[in-house]
Structures are given as C-alpha cells and as structure tokens.
C-alpha positions as CSV (number, residue, x, y, z in Angstrom):
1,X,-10.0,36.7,-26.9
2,X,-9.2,35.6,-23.5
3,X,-8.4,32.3,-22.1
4,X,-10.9,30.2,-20.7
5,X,-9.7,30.0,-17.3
6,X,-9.4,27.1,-15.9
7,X,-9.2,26.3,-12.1
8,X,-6.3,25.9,-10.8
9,X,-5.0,22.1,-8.9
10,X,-3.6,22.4,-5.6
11,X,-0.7,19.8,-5.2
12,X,-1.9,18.3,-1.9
13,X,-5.4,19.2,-2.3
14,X,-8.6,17.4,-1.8
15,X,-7.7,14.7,-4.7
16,X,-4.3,13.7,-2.8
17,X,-6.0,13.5,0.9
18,X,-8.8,11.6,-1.2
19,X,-6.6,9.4,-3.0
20,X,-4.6,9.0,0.3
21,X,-7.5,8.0,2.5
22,X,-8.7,5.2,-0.3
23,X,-5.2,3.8,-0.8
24,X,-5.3,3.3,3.3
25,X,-8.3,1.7,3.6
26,X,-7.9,-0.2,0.8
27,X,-4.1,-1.6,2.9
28,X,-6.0,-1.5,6.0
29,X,-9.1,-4.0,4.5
30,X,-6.7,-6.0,2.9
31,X,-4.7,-6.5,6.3
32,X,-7.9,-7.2,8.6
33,X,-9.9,-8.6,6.3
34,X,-7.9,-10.6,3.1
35,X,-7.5,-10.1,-0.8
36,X,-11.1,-11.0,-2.0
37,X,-13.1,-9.9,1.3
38,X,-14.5,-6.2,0.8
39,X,-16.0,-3.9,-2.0
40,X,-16.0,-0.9,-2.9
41,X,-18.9,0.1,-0.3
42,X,-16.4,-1.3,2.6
43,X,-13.3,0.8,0.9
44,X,-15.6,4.0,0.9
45,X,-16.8,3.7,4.1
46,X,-13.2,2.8,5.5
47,X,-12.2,6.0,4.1
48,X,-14.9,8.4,4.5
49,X,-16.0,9.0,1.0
50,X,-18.5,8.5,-1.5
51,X,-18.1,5.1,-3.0
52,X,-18.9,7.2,-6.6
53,X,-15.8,9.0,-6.0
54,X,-13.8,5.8,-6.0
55,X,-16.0,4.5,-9.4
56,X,-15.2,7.6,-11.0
57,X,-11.4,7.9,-10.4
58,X,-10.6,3.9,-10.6
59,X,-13.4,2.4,-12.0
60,X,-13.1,-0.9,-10.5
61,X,-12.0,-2.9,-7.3
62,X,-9.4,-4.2,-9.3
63,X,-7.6,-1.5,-10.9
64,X,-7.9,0.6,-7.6
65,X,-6.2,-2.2,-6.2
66,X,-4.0,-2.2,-8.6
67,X,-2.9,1.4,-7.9
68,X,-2.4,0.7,-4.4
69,X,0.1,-2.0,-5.0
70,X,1.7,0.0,-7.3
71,X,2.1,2.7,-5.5
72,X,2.9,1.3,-2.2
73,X,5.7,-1.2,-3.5
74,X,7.3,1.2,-6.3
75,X,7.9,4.1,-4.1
76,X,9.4,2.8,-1.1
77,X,13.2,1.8,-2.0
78,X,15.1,4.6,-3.0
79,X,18.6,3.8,-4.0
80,X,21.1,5.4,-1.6
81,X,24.3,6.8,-2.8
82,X,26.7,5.6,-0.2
83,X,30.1,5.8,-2.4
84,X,30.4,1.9,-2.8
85,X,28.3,-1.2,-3.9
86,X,28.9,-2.3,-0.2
87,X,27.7,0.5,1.0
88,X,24.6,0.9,-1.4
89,X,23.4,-2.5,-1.0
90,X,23.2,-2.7,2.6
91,X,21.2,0.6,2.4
92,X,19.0,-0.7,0.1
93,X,18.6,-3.9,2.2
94,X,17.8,-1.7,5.2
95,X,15.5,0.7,3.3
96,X,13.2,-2.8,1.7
97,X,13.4,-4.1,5.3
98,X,12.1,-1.5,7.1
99,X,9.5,-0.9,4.8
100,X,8.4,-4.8,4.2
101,X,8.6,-5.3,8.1
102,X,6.6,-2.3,8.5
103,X,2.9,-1.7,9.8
104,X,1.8,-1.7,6.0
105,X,4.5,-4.3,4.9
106,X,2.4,-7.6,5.4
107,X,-0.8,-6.1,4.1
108,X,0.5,-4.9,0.3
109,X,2.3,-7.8,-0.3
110,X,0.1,-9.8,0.4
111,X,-2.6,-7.7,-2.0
112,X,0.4,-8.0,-4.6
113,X,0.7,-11.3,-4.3
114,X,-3.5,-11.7,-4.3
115,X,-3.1,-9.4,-7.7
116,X,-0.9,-11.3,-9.7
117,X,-3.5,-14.5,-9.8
118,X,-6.5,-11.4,-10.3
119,X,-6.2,-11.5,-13.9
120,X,-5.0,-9.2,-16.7
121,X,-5.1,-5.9,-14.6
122,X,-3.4,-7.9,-11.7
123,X,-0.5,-9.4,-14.0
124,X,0.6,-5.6,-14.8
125,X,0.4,-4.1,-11.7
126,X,2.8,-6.9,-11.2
127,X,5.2,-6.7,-14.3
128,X,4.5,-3.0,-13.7
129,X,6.0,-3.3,-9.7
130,X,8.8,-5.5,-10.8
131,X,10.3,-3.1,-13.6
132,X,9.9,-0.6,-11.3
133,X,12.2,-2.4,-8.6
134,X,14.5,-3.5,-11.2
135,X,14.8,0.5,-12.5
136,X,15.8,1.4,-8.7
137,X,17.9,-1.1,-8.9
138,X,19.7,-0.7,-11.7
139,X,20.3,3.3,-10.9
140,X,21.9,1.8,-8.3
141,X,24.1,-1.1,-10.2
142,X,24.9,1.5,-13.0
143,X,26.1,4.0,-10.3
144,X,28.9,1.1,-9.0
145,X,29.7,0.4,-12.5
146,X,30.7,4.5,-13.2
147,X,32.7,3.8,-10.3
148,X,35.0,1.0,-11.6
149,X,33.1,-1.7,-9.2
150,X,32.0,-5.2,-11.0
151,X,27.9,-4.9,-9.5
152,X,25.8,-8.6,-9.8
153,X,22.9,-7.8,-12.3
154,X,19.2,-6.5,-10.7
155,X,17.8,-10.3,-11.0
156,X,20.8,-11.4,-8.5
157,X,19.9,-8.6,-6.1
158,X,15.8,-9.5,-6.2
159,X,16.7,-13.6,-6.1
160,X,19.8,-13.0,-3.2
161,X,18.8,-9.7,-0.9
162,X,14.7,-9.2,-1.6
163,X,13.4,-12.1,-2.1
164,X,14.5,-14.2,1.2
165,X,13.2,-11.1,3.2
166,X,9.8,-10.9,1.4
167,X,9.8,-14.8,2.2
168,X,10.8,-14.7,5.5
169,X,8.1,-11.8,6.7
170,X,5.3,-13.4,4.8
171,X,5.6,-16.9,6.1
172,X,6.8,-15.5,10.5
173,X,10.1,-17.1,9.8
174,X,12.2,-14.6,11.8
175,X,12.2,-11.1,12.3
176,X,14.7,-9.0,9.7
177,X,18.0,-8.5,11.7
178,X,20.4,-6.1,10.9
179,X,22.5,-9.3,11.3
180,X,20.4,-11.1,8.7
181,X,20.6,-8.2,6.5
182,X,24.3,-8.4,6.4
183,X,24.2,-11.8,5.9
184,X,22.4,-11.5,2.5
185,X,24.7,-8.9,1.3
186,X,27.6,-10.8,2.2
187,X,26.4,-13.6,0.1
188,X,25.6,-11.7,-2.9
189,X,28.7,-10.0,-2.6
190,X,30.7,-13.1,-2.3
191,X,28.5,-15.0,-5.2
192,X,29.8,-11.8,-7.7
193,X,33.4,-12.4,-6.4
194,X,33.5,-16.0,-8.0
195,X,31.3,-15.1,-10.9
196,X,33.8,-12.7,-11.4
197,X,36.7,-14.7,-11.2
C-alpha cells in the first residue's frame, strides 16, 4: 500500500515570510502606536495578510504577542566563545547592546514589559524569555568554569551587565557606549573578585 503523500514544507516558505511579516508589524504597531493600541485587523493590514491567517496560527492578540516577544528577545544574544570570561562578557554586552539600542530594541521591550502585566499568557512569555536568557547565559558561565575561571552566577550577569542597559535605553538616560559597556563588565568582574576572596 503506498504512503499517503503528504506535501512537502519549504524551510523559508510562505509560513516563514508570513510569520515574518506578522512578527514586524506586530514590533512596528507596538513602536508607533503602544502596548494596548491596535488589533488584530491593524496587525493584518500592517502586514499584508488576512487577519484569519493570524486567528488561525495564534489565535489571539495576546499569545501572537507573546510569540513576538519571545522570539525577538530569545534569539538575539548568542554567547560568544572568546577564550576567557573577559572576553565573553564584553561580547555578550556588545551583542545585548546592539540589539537593545537597535531600531527594534525600544519597541519589544517595551511589548515585554506591556506582557508581563497581560495576564497568564503574558507572565510565561516572560518566565519563558528570562530562562531563555539565563540558558545563553549559563552556556556561557559553564564554558569559563571548564576553563578553570571562577564566573559570577547568570542572576549577577542580568542584575550587573543587562539590566542597567535595558534601564538606561528605556528611560533616554544615555546612549550605550562602548565605554559604558566596559564599565559594567569591569564592575561585575571586580564584584566576583571579592566574592571570591
């Protein structure tokens, strides 16, 4: 008996430039227009496709918005391998600045912020973006520990290197300086040198 064939999925194909599209308006809306201010009409339009294609793949506003943050935050920090915690973590801090200073940057977190007060599907896109921040993060951490280095713990790296950047963008309080960067590096590092001794 043969197979019922099925058809087969192009990586890249109409679902991905679809799914693309939607996560673009979606950041684009939420930048012009605020958390709370458009549907699922304005997201279709924005994007150029039926707003029952959006229904049928996400089902609501809330958990396509959910997708979007999750996406847009998880993905962007990969953790370099630069032989050395030093090294690493001022990669890292120059990957999360360049994408939180970018011309998305404002927009998502913003909508992640906006998404953790949204209610149950908003609270795990949340928990679901920070485990995922704390994995790349830990890759990283675990990588200086094979190496014989004494690495701060993933909360210390969110509290000391993320955090004052996401801060500093979201409320205009200075533009993200390689300087700057250094500077919170050099803090965390020297914070784990008198932990440590």
């Amino acid at each position: 008996m043969e197979k019922e064939r099925q058809p087969a999925r192009r990586p890249g194909g109409r679902a991905a430039r679809v799914r693309a599209a939607v996560h673009q308006a979606v950041t684009d809306l939420v930048g012009d227009r605020g958390y709370g201010n458009f549907t699922v009409g304005d997201v279709a339009a924005r994007a150029s496709v039926a707003d029952t294609s959006i229904y049928r793949r996400w089902g609501t506003l809330e958990a396509l918005l959910s997708d979007v943050a999750l996406t847009r935050l998880a993905a962007t920090l990969p953790a370099a391998d630069t032989g050395s915690l030093e090294g690493d973590l001022r990669s890292y801090a120059a990957t999360a600045a360049h994408h939180i200073a970018g011309p998305d940057g404002m927009a998502v977190l913003r909508l992640a912020i906006s998404l953790s007060h949204a209610g149950q599907p908003g609270l795990q896109a949340r928990d679901a973006f920070l485990a995922e921040r704390t994995r790349q993060l830990q890759v990283m951490l675990d990588r200086a520990r094979d190496r014989g280095e004494n690495p701060p713990d993933a909360l210390e790296v969110l509290d000391l290197i993320l955090s004052p950047m996401y801060l500093r963008v979201l409320l205009g309080a200075g533009p993200l300086t390689p300087a700057y960067l250094d500077e919170l590096v050099d803090r965390l590092l020297r914070l784990s040198a008198v932990t440590e001794g």
